[in-house]
C-alpha positions in Angstrom: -4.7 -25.3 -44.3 -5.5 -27.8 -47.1 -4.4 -31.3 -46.3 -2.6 -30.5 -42.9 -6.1 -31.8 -40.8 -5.3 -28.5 -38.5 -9.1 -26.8 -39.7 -7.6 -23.4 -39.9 -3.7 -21.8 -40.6 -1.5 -20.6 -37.9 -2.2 -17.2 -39.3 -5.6 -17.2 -38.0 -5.3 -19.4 -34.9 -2.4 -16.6 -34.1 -5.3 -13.6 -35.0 -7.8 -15.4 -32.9 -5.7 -16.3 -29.9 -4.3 -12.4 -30.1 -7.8 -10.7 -30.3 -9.1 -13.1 -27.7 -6.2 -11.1 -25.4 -6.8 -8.5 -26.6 -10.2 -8.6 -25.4 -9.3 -9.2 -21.9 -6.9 -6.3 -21.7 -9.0 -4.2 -23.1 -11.9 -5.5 -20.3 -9.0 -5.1 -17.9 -8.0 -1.1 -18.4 -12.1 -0.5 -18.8 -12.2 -1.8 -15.1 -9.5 0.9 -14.3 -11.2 3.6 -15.7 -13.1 6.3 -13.4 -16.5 7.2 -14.6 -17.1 9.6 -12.0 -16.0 11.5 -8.7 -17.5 13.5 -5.8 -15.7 17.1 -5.9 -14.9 18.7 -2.7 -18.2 20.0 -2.0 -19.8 16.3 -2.5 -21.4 17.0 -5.8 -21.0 13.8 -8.0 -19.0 15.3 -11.2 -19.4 13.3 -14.5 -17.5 15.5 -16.9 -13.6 14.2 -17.8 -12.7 17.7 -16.8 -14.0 17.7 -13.8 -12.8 14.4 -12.7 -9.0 15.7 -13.9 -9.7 18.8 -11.8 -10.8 16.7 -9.0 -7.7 13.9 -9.1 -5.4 17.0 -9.7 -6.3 18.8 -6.4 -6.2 15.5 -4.8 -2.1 15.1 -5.3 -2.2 18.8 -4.9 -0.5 18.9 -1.8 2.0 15.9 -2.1 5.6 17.9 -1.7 8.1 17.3 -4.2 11.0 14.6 -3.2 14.2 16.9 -2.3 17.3 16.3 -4.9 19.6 15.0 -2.5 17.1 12.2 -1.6 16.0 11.6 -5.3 19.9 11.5 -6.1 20.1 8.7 -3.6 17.1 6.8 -4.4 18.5 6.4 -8.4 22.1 5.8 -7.5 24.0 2.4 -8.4 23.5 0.0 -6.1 26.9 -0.7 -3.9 28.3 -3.6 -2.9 28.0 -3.2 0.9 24.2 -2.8 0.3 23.7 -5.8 -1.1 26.2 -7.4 1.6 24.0 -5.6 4.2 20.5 -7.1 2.6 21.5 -10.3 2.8 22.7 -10.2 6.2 19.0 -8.4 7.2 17.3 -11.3 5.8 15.5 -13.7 8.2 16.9 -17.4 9.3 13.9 -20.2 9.3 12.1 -18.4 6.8 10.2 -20.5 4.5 11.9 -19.6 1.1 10.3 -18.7 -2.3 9.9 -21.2 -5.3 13.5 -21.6 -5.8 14.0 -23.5 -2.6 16.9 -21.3 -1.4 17.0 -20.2 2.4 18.2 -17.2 3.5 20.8 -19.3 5.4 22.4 -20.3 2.0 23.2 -16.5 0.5 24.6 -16.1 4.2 26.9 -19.0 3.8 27.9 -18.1 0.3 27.8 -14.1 0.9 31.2 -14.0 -0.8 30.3 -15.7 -3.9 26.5 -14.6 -4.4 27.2 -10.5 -3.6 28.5 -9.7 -6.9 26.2 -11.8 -8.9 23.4 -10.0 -6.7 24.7 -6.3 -7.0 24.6 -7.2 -11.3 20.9 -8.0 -10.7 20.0 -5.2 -8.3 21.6 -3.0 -10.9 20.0 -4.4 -13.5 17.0 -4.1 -12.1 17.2 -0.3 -11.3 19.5 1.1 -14.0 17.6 -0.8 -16.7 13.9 -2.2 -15.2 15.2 -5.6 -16.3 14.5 -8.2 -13.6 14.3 -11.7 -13.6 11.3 -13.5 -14.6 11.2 -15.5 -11.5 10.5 -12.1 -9.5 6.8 -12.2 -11.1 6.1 -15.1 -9.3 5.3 -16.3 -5.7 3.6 -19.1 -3.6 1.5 -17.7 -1.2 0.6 -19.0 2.3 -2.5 -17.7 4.8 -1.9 -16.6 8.1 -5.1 -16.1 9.7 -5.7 -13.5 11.6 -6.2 -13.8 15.8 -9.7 -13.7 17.1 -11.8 -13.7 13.9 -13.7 -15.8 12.2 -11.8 -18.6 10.2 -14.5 -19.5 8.3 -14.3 -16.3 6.3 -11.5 -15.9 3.6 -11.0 -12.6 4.4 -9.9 -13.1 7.7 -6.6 -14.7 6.5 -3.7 -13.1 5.8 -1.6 -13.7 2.4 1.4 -14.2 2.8 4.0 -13.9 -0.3 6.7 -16.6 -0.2 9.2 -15.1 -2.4 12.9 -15.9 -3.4 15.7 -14.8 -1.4 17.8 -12.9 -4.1 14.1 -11.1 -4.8 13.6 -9.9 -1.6 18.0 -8.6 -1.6 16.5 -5.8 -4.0 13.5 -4.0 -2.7 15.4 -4.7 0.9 18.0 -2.2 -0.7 15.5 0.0 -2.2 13.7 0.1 1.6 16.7 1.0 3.5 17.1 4.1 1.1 13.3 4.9 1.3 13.4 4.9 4.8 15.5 7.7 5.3 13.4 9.7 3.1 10.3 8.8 4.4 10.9 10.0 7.9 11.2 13.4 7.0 8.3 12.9 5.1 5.5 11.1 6.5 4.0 12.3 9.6 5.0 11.6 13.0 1.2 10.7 13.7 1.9 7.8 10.8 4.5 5.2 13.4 4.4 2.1 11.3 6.9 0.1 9.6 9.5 3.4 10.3 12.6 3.7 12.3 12.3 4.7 16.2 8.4 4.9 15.7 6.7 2.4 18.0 2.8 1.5 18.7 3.0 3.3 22.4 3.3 6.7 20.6 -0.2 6.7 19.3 -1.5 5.4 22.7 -0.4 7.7 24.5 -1.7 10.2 22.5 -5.0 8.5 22.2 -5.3 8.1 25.9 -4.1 11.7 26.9 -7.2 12.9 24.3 -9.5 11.0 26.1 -8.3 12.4 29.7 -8.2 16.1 27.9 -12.2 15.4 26.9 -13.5 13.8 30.3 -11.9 17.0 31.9 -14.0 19.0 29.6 -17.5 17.8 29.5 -19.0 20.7 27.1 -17.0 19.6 24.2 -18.1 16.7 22.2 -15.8 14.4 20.4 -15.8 10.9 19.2 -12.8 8.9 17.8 -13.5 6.5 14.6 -11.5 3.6 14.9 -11.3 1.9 11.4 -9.0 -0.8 9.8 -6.8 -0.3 6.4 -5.6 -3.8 5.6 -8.4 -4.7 3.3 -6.7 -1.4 1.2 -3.2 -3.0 1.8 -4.8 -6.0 -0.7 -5.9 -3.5 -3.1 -3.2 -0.7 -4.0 -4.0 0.6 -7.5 -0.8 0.3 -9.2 -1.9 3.1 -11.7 -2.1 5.1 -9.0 0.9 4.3 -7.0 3.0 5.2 -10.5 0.8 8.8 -10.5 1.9 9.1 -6.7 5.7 8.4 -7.4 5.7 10.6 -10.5 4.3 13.6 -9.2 6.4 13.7 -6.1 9.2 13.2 -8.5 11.1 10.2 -7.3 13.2 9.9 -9.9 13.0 7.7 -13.4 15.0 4.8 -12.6 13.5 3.7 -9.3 10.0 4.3 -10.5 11.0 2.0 -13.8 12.4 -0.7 -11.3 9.5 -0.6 -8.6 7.1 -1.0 -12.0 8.7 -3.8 -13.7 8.4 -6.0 -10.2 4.7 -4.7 -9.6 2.9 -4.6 -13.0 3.5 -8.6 -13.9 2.3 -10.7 -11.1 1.4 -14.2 -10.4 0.8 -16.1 -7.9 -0.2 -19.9 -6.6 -2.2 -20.4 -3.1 -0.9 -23.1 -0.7 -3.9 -24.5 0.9 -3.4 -27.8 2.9 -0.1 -28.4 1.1 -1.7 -28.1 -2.1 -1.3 -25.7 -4.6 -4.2 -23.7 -7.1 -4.0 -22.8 -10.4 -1.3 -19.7 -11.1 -3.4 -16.6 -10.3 -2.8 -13.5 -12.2 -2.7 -10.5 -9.9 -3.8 -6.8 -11.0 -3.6 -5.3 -7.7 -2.4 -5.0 -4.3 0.9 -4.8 -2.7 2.8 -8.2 -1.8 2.5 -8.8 2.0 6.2 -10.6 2.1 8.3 -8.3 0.3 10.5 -5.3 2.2 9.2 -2.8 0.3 5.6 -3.1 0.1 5.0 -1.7 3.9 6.6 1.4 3.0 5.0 1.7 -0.1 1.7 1.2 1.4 2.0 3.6 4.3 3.1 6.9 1.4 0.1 5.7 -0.7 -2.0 5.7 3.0 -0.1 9.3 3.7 -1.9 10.5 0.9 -5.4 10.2 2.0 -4.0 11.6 6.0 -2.5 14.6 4.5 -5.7 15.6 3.0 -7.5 14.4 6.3 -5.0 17.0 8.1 -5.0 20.3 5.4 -9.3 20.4 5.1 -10.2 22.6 7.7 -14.0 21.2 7.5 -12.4 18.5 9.5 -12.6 19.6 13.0 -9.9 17.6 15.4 -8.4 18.7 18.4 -6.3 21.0 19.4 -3.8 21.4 22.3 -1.9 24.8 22.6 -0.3 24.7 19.4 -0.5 21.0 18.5 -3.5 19.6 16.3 -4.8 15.8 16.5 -7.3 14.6 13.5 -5.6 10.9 13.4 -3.4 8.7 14.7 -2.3 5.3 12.7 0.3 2.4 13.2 0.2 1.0 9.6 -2.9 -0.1 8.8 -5.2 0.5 11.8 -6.3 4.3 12.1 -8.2 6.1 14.2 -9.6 9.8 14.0 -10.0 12.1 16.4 -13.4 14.2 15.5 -14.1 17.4 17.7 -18.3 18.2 17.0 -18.9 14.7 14.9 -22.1 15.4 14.1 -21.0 18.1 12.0 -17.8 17.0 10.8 -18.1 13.0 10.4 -19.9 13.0 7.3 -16.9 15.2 6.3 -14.5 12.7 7.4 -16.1 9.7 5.8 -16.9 11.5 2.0 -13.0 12.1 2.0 -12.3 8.6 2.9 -14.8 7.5 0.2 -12.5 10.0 -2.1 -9.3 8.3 -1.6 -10.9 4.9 -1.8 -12.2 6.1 -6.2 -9.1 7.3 -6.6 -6.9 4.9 -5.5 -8.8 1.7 -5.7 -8.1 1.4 -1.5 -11.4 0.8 0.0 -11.0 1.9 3.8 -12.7 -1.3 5.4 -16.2 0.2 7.2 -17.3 -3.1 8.0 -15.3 -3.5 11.2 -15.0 0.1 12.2 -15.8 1.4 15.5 -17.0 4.5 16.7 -16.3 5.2 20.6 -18.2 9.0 21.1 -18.2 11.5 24.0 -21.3 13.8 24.0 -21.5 17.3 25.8 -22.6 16.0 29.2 -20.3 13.6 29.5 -21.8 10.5 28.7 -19.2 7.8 26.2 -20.6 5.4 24.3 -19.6 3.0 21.8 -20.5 1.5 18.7 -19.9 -1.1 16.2 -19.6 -2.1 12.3 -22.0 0.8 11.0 -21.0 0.3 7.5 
């Protein structure tokens, strides 16, 4: 612009600063874009068609939610929901960015509820939340007995703000009931009356069943999801939701909290720059878990339905896998004719979704025909 010492108008500082976005989304959706998929007999297919038919058969067998359960996923929020949330919220909690314990909405429960349910139903009636939900500060836990010299052996954390949490707390307590009718009683993480001791019992009863029977061969797989936990493709957890027909308004509502994230790192009590995040499901929040284990049901369903997959079977009961959240471990009748099945389906789910199983700390424990057991380590 003559005489203003600027060196160009707003017009094209605005067209420069626009493409140069532009650029970066564009890089961004190329990144999500799938190039090519292994069909069902492991040929690599290259063709769009192909890879269609291929995600198509993959959400195949996902059941449709049931109207009485999509009815009450969608409904207004109520008041004694809200009142309920904030009461399940955890004292001595370090709180999110706006400094608010969960002590405080407790003390002010008959104040804050209304103000609350207006978000909550603002939030699912209209996908409108507010912009302090896209944030967090995040803290690392690390993990017990690894390696603390390696980032990936700490756990993020989300530190998020009490009158977020209130909503997908709501929005869990409704899932819940849904999702015990629908995920698999082999699945007992993060879900009512489902405990750990389930899938050990099973696990050890197995083992018993094969020492008893020393022609059979069997090996169980041991491997570790929470590497996938840090990675869930949003893309696909919107295809998940829609084609088992959740329901608009709750699909809307889990989007608008998920699609826009950010995020600071508190390292030594110091903070990083603000990260944006593209991926993963926030370690923190009430919903997350449950979201997690229904993207994670997924992949076990079609674990359960391919009869290539050779478990074992008990009278009239099957076992190919057990799982408590994000640790799994499959039960393999004949492995070395059946593994490779296994694995290519797990390598499936991991190009559809963006959920890399992690094969770098997977164990394999096997039982050959004459009885022998031995046991194996990290054979990524």
């Amino acid at each position: 612009m003559p005489g203003s010492g600027l060196g160009c108008s707003p017009v094209l500082g605005a067209q420069s600063f626009w493409g140069a976005k532009e650029a970066v989304l564009k890089k961004e959706r190329e990144k999500r874009l799938i190039y090519k998929l292994k069909d069902g007999e492991g040929r690599l297919q290259l063709q769009r068609t192909q890879i269609k038919k291929i995600v198509e058969d993959f959400f195949g067998n996902l059941p449709k939610l049931w109207e009485k359960y999509e009815k009450a996923l969608n409904e207004e929020v109520r008041m004694t929901e809200v009142t309920e949330a904030i009461k399940r919220q955890t004292n001595g909690n370090t709180p999110g960015l706006d400094g608010l314990p969960a002590e405080f909405y407790k003390t002010f429960e008959g104040i804050l509820s209304k103000p609350l349910k207006g978000i909550c139903n603002a939030a699912l009636l209209d996908a409108k939340i507010p912009n302090p939900w896209t944030e967090a500060n995040v803290t690392l836990i690390p993990k017990e007995d690894m390696d603390l010299t390696q980032i990936q052996n700490y756990r993020p954390i989300s530190l998020l703000n009490v009158d977020y949490k209130n909503f997908p707390s709501v929005m869990a307590e409704r899932l819940k009931k849904y999702l015990t009718d629908f995920i698999h009683p082999d699945q007992n993480g993060f879900l009512p009356k489902r405990q750990m001791r389930n899938n050990m019992r099973i696990i050890l009863d197995i083992s018993e069943y094969y020492k008893a029977r020393s022609e059979k061969s069997m090996a169980l797989l041991f491997m570790d999801a929470q590497k996938a936990f840090n990675n869930v493709n949003w893309q696909f957890m919107k295809q998940q939701l829609v084609q088992m027909e959740f329901g608009e308004k709750i699909i809307n509502a889990i989007l608008s909290m998920y699609q826009k994230q950010s995020a600071r790192i508190i390292i030594n009590g110091e903070y990083t720059n603000t990260i944006d995040i593209q991926k993963g499901a926030r370690q923190g929040c009430p919903l997350s878990p449950l979201l997690f284990i229904l993207s994670l049901e997924v992949l076990n369903r079609n674990i359960r339905d391919d009869t290539a997959i050779k478990g074992t079977r008990i009278r009239d009961e099957s076992y190919k896998l057990q799982a408590f959240a994000d640790d799994l471990v499959f039960i393999i009748e004949e492995p070395l004719v059946t593994m490779s099945k296994l694995l290519q389906r797990i390598e499936e789910y991991g190009d559809v979704t963006g959920m890399k199983i992690n094969r770098e700390d997977e164990i394999v424990s096997e039982k050959s025909h004459i009885g022998a057991e031995k046991n194996s380590g990290g054979t990524s």
